[in-house]
Every structure is written in structure tokens, then in C-alpha cells.
C-alpha positions as CSV (number, residue, x, y, z in Angstrom):
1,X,46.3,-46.3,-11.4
2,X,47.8,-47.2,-14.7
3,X,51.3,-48.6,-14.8
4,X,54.2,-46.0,-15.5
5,X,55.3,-45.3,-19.2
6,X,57.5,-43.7,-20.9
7,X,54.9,-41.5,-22.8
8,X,55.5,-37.9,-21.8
9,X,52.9,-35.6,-20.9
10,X,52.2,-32.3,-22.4
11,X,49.9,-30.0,-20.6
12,X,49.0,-26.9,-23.0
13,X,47.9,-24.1,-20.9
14,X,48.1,-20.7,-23.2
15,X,45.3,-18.9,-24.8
16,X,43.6,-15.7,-23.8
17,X,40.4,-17.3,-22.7
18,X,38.7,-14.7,-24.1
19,X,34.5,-16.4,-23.3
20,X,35.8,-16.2,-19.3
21,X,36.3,-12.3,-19.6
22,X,36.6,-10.3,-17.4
23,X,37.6,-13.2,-15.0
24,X,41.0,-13.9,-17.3
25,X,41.9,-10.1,-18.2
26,X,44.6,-10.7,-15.5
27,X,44.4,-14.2,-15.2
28,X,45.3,-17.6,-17.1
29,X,42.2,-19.6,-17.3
30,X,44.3,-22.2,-16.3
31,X,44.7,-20.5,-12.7
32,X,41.2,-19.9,-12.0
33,X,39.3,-22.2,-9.3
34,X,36.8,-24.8,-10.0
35,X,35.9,-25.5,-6.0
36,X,39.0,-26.6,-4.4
37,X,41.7,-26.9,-6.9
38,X,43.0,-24.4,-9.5
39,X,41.6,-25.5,-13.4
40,X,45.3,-26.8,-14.1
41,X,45.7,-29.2,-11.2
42,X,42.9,-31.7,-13.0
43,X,44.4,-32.2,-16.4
44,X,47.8,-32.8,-14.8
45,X,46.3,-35.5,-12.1
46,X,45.0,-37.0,-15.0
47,X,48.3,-37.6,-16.7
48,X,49.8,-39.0,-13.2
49,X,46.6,-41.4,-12.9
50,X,47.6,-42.5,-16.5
51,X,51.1,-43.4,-15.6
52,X,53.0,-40.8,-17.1
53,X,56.1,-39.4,-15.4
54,X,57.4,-36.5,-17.5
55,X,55.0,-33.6,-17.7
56,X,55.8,-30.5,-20.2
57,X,54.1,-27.5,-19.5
58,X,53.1,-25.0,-21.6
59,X,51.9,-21.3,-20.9
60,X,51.9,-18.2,-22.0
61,X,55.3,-16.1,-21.6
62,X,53.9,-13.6,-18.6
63,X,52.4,-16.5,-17.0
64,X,55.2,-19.5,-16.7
65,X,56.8,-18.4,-12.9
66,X,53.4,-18.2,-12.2
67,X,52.5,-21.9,-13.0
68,X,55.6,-23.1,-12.0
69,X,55.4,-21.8,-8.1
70,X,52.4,-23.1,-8.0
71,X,52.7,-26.5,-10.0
72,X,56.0,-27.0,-7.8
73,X,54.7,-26.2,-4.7
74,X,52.3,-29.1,-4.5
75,X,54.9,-31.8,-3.3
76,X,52.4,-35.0,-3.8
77,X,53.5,-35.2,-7.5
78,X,56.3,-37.6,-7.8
79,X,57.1,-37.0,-11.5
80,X,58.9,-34.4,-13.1
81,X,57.6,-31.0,-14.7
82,X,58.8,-29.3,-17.5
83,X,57.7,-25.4,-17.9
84,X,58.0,-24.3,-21.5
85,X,56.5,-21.2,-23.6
86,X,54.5,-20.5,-26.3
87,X,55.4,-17.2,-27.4
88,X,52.3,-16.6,-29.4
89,X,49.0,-18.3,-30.0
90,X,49.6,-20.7,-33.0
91,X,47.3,-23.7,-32.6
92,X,47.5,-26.9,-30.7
93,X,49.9,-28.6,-32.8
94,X,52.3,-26.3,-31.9
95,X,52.6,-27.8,-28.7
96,X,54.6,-30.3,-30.4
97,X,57.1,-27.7,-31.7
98,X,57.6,-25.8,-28.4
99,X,58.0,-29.7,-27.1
100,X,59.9,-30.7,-29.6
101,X,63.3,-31.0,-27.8
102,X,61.7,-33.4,-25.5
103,X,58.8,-35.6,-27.1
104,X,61.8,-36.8,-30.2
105,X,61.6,-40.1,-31.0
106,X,58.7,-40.4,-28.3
107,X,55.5,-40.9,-28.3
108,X,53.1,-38.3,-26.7
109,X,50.1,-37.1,-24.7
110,X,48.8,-33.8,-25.3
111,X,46.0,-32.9,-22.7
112,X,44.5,-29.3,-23.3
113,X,44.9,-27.5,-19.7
114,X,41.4,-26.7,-19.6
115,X,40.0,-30.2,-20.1
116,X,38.4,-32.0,-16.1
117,X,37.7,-35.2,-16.7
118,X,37.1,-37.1,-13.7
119,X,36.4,-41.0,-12.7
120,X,38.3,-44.6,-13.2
121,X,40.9,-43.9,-15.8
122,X,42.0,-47.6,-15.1
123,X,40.0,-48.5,-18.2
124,X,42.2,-46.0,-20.8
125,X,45.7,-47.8,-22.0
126,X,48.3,-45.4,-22.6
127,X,50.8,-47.9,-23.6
128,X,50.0,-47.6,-27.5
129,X,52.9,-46.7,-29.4
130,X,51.5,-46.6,-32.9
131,X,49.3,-43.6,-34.2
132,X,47.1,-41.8,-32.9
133,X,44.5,-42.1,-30.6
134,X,41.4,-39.8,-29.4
135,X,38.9,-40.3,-26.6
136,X,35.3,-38.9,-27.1
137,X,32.0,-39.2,-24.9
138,X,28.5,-38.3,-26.3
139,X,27.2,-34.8,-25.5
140,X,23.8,-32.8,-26.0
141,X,25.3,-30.0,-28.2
142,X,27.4,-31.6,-31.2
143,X,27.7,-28.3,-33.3
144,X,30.6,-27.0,-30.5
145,X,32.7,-29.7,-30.6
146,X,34.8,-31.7,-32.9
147,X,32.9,-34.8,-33.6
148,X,33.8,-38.1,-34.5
149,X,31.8,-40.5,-36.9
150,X,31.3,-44.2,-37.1
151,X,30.2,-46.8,-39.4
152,X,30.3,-50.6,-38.1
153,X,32.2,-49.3,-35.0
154,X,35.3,-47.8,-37.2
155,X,35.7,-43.9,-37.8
156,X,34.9,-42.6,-41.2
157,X,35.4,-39.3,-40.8
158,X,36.2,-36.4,-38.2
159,X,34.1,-32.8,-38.3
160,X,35.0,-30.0,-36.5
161,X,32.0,-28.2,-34.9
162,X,29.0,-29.1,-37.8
163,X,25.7,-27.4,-38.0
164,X,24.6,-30.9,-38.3
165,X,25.7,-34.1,-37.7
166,X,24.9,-38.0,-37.5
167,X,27.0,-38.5,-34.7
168,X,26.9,-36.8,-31.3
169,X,30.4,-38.4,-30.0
170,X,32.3,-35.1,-29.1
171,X,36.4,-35.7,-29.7
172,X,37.7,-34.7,-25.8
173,X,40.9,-33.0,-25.4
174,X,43.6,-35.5,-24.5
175,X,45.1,-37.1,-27.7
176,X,47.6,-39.5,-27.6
177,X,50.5,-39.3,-30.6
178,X,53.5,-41.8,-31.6
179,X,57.2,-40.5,-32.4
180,X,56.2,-39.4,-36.1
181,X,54.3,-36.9,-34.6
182,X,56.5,-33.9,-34.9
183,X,56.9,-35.0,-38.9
184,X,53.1,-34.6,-38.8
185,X,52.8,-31.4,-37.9
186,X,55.4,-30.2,-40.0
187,X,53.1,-30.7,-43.2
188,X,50.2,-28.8,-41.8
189,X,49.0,-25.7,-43.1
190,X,47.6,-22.6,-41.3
191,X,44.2,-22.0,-41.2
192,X,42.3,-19.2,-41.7
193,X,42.1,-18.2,-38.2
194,X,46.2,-18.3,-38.9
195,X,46.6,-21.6,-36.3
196,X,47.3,-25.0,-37.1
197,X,43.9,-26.9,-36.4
198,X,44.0,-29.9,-34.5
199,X,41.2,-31.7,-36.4
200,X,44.0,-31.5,-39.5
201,X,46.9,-33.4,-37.7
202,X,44.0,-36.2,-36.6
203,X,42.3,-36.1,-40.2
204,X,46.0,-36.8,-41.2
205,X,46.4,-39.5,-38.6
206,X,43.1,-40.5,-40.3
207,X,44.3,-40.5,-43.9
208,X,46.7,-43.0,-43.3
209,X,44.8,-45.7,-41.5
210,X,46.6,-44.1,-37.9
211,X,43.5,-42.9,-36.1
212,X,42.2,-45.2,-33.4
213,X,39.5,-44.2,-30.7
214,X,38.1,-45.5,-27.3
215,X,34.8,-43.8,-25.7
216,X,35.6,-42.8,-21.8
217,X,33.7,-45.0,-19.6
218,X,29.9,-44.2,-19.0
219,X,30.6,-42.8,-15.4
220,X,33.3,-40.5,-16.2
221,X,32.5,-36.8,-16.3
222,X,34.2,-34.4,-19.0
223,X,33.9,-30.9,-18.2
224,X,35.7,-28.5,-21.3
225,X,36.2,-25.1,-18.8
226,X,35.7,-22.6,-21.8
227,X,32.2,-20.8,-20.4
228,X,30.9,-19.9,-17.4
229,X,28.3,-22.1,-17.1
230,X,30.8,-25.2,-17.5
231,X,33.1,-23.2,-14.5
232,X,29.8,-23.5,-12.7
233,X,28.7,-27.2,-13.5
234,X,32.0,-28.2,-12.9
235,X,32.6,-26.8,-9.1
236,X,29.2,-27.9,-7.9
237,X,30.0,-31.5,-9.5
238,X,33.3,-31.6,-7.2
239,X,31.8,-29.7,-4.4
240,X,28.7,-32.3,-4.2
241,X,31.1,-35.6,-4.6
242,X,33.1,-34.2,-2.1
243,X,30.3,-33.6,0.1
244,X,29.0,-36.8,-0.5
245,X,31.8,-38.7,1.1
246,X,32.1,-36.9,4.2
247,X,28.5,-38.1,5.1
């Protein structure tokens, strides 16, 4: 357990999870199962292993009572939640807008609600106040991820989703932001797609010397819930680690 902080949390769990259909026609993604715990419960234990004690979260309009009966209902969390709403699809940096009320003048951890990752976080330090930081781990399958690039162990450059690439370090998604943050944001530009992009407000991180990195630990497990098969892997990960301590 990392030592408490006064980082807030910011759990972003909107979208339309449009690759889990027809599973999330009437369901947040967010609120599906993976074994024995609803998708949403991970990223937030993952903030409370990490020491933070304020945790924003942000859904979709139809879906906030629902996330907040159940977030609430779980009475092991000693920290306090926050349930906020993204009226429309804009991005991820728009977290920080619909935040922005209570992440001024602090620094921030943004964790995307869709994101498991599992094992020691002792090793990750949330207490940096300056810039920005990302966490990555290597992966098979480089061309669906935003990928980070190194050259004598600093980062040269971040790519979102190549066809090719010399790296295969995938950028996960928790990101940790100082109190300039919101500033940040607020010279980004929509994309095509008509979102601000996530790999802009790092690349900007990046453009002023900001950016810093740390790899998770070799034992940790990153699951990205956006497919079925990842739902899959992920359940029978938990159901077999599980299994393996009661024998």
C-alpha cells in the first residue's frame, strides 16, 4: 500500500463500448463482470492501493445513480467518491473539464474505467507533483495501442496506434498530471474523430521536457477490457489466482 496523497483520483467511465455489443446496448461497460467483481471496482482499488483518497467519477448521464448505488454500497472503501457527468463523448481530456471544480491547483490521476491492472503497486510513486507521467508494459500487438519510444532509456517520441513501430512498450491507461493540467487541455484541438486525443495532451507534456515514464513491474498483469476476448482472459486470470489460493 502506498502512503496517502493528496492526488485526487479520476475514474472515467463513459463511452458506448461499442466492440462489447450487444453485451453494452443496455449496459455501461464499466458494470459488466469480469469473474467476481463488476469491470469498475478494479480501476478504483487501484487508486486506493496507490494512496489516493478523493475519487471523481465520471459516467455517462443515464448511468451515474447507477454507479453510484453500487460504488457506495461497497462500505470497505474508506475514501471519498465524487460522481460527475460527461454529457457527451468528447475525449479523455475532458475528464479534466467535467473535474475541473475539483482537481484546481491539484495535481491528478486519471485512470480509464476500463483499465485491470493487477499485482504489487508498492513499486509506482504517486507523490510526483511535476508533469506528467505514463506507465506502459510491453505487449505482442503494438499497432492497437499508443506506444511509447526510447532512445538511451529517455522517450523520444509517443505514437498512437502505428502500423509499425520500433518500440512495443504500450502507454497503459492511468496517467498522472500536475496542477497545470487543466491550462493544458485548454490549448488542445479536436481531432478528426471530433475528441480531444489523449496522445496530444502527453505529446504536449512531451514538448516541454514534462513527460516522464516508469514500466509496471514484470509480474503485474494489464488487462484493457475493450474486446471480448480481453473480458475473457481477464475473468479466467482472476478466477485461476483465486482458485489458486484456496488450495
Amino acid at each position: 500500500m502506498v502512503q496517502p496523497h493528496n492526488r485526487v483520483g479520476i475514474v472515467l467511465a463513459g463511452g458506448k463500448g461499442t466492440r462489447l455489443y450487444p453485451l453494452t446496448k443496455v449496459v455501461s461497460k464499466q458494470l459488466l463482470p469480469v469473474y467476481n467483481k463488476p469491470v469498475i471496482y478494479y480501476p478504483i482499488e487501484t487508486l486506493i492501493q496507490t494512496g489516493h483518497q478523493q475519487i471523481i467519477i465520471i459516467t455517462k448521464p443515464e448511468d451515474r445513480e447507477l454507479f453510484k448505488e453500487l460504488i457506495l454500497s461497497n462500505k470497505k472503501w474508506s475514501c471519498e467518491f465524487v460522481f460527475l457527468v460527461q454529457e457527451e463523448p468528447k475525449g479523455i481530456p475532458d475528464a479534466f473539464n467535467v473535474a475541473k471544480k475539483y482537481i484546481k491547483n491539484k495535481s491528478s490521476t486519471l485512470i480509464l474505467g476500463d483499465n485491470l491492472i493487477l499485482g504489487d503497486l508498492s513499486q509506482l510513486y504517486f507523490n510526483q507533483e511535476i508533469g506528467c507521467k505514463v506507465f506502459y508494459k510491453s505487449v505482442s500487438n503494438p499497432s492497437q495501442y499508443g506506444i511509447i519510444q526510447f532512445d538511451n532509456h529517455k522517450s523520444i517520441s509517443l505514437k498512437e496506434k502505428p502500423k509499425s513501430s520500433k518500440s512495443n512498450f504500450a502507454i497503459i491507461g492511468i496517467y498522472m498530471f500536475d496542477k497545470y493540467v487543466l491550462e493544458k487541455v485548454k490549448n488542445l484541438k479536436f481531432s478528426r474523430r471530433n475528441e480531444l486525443e489523449i496522445i496530444d495532451l502527453l505529446n504536449l507534456y512531451l514538448s516541454q521536457n514534462c513527460l516522464y515514464s516508469q514500466k509496471l513491474p514484470n509480474k503485474t498483469k494489464w488487462f484493457d477490457i475493450g474486446s471480448f476476448s480481453f473480458l475473457f482472459k481477464a475473468s479466467s486470470f482472476i478466477q485461476k489466482k483465486l482458485n489458486k489460493k484456496c488450495t
